[in-house]
Every structure is written in C-alpha cells, then in structure tokens.
N, C-alpha and C positions, 0 to 999 in steps of 0.2 A: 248160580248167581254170585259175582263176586261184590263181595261188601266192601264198602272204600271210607273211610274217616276220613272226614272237611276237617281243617285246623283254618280259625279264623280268628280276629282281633276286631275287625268292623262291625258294619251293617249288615255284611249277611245275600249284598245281592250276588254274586257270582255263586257261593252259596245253594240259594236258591233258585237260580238259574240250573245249575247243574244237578239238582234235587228234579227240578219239571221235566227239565229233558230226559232223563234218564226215563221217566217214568210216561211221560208222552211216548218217546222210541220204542221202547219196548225195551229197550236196552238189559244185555244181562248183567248188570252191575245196580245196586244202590247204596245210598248214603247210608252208613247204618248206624253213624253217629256223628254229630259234632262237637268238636272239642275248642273251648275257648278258653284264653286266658285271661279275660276282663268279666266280671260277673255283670257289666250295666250294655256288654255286646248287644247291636243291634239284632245280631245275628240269632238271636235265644228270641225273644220274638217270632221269627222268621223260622225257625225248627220249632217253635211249637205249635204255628200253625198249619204247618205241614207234617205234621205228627212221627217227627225224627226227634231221637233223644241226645240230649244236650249233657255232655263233660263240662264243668267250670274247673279248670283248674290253674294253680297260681306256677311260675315260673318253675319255682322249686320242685312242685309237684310235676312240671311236665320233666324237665333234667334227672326225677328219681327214676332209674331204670324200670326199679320192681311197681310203680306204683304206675307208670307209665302202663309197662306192660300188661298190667293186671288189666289197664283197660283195653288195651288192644286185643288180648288175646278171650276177652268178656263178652265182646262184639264180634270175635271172629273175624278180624280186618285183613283184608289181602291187597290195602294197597293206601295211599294217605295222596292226599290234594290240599295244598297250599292256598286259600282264597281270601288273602288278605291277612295274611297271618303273619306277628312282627318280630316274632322271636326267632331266632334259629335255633333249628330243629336239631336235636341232640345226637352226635356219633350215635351210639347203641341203636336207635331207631334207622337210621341210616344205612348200621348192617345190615339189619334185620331184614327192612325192604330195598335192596341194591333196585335201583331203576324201578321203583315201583312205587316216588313219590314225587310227584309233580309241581311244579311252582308255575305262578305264573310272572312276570315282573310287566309292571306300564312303559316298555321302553324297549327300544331294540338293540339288545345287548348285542356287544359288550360295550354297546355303549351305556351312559347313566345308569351303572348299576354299581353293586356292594351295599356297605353297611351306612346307615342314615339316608339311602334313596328309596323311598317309598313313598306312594301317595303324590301329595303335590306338592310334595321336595323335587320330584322328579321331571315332570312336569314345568317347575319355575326352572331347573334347570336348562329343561329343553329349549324354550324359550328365549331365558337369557343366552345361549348357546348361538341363538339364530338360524336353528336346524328349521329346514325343509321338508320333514318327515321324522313321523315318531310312530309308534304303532305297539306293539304287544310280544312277548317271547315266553313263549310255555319250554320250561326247560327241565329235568331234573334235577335235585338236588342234594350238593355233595355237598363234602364239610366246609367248602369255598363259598361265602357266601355270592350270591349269583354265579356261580363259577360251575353248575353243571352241565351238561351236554343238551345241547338245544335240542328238540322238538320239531318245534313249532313257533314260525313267525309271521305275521302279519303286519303291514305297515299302511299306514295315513298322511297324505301331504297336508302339510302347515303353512297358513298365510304368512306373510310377516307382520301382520297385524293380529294375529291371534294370540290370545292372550294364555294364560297356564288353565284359567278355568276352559277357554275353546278347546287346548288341545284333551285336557282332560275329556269332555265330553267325547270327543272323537275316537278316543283311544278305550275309555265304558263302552262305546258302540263295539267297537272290534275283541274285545272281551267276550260281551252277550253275545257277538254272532258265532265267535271259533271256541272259546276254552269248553262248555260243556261236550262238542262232540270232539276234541282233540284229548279231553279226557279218556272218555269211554273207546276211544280208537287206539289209545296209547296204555291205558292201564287194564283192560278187559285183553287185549292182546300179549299183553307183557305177563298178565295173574297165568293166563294159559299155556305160556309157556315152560311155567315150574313143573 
C-alpha cells in the first residue's frame, strides 16, 4: 500500500475527492496524511471526518528540512499530491521524491500559469484573455514553479459570455472527474517503480 501526503491551503475538496476514490477503488495507495499550512484550512474539517490525520504547519516549519522530514518519514510517505496548495514546495523534498509529486494547476499550461496564478486569479485571467477553452494540467513539480513535466490534461470550451465564476465551475468539474484517478495511475505506478 503506498502512502501519499495531500499538501493543501483551501477547503479540502480535491482532497477529499481523492481520499473516496482511493478508497472506493480499492486502490493500492492512501492518504496517510494531510499537511496544511493555514490552521483555519477547510481542508482539517474534511480529514477529520474522514479519519486522516492532519499536519498544521507554518511556512517555516514546512522549508525546515529536518522538521519536514520528521513528518514525512512518521507517516512513511512514498509519494506527495499538491491539492490546492500555495506555497512552493521546498528543493530538499523535491529531491527526495523526483517525479513522485504531483500538482494540479486550473489552466492549461503553459498557458496562465507561474507565481500569483491560482484560484480565480486564474480563471479572471482566462477570461479577460478571451480564451475559448481552459481546462486542468496535472503536472510534476520542479523547482520551476508550474514548470514540471505535464501528465495529464484535460480541457473545457468557454462561452464568451462566461464569466471567471462559469469557467471556474467547469474546470472544479474536470478536476472531480480526472485528478483522483490520474493520481493513483501516476503516483502508485511511479512508487513501484523504485
């Protein structure tokens, strides 16, 4: 069974999306921990009542190599998932898992991506942009921010009348339906081949 640490900042639904499905599937991976860096995260809610235990920790605490690692290697972690998570993620963990830590971004890189595009910055981007199509990019993650080697993409055509919250909802859709098994398809494949 390989064990995966969610790193989150939000509410916790991809989250727990990927918490069900693992566990619906049969899948041989689980969450076996969540780590946030907001103590009022939705997401702490949502792992406790799915009875996954919860990391709070502060910026600092996640950049300390030793204090990081202490929790990675607590939990036995073979592999990390990015679900709404705002900080980049520190060199030293990076090494640690080459290709065995996932992000997702709202947007089909390379297009709107980098630093300050998250959420529905991204999204009022698309938008204001006049794009025809926005959708989802499960990628890995180097020390570039959005800049790791794509996955997985999926895409959603845009009205011109649709707004940042239209496309957002479209693009939450295409999240719920692909990142839980592009997870477990990309990180349970990748643990097994160490």
């Amino acid at each position: 069974m390989k064990k995966i640490a969610v790193f989150a900042s939000g509410n916790g639904s991809n989250a727990e999306n990927i918490i069900n499905y693992m566990r619906a599937t049969g899948a041989e991976a689980e969450v076996a921990v969540i780590v946030t860096n907001r103590k009022d995260a939705g997401v702490i809610g949502r792992a406790n009542r799915l009875n996954v235990p919860v990391e709070v920790m502060s910026r600092q605490e996640i950049n300390d190599s030793s204090r990081m690692l202490d929790v990675i290697d607590n939990y036995g972690i073979d592999a990390i998932v990015l679900a709404g998570f705002l900080l980049m993620v520190p060199g030293f963990l990076i090494e640690r898992f080459p290709d065995k830590i996932l992000n997702i971004h709202p947007s089909l890189l390379p297009k709107f991506g980098g630093r300050g595009m998250y959420g529905h910055h991204v999204h009022e981007a698309v938008a204001a942009a006049g794009e025809n199509m926005s959708g989802i990019t499960v990628h890995f993650v180097s020390e570039e921010c959005d800049g790791g080697r794509i996955v997985f993409q999926a895409s959603v055509g845009i009205e011109p009348t649709d707004t940042p919250a239209d496309i957002e909802t479209k693009v939450r859709h295409l999240e719920q339906e692909h990142f839980p098994r592009v997870v477990v398809e990309t990180l349970v494949k990748a643990t097994e081949k160490v």
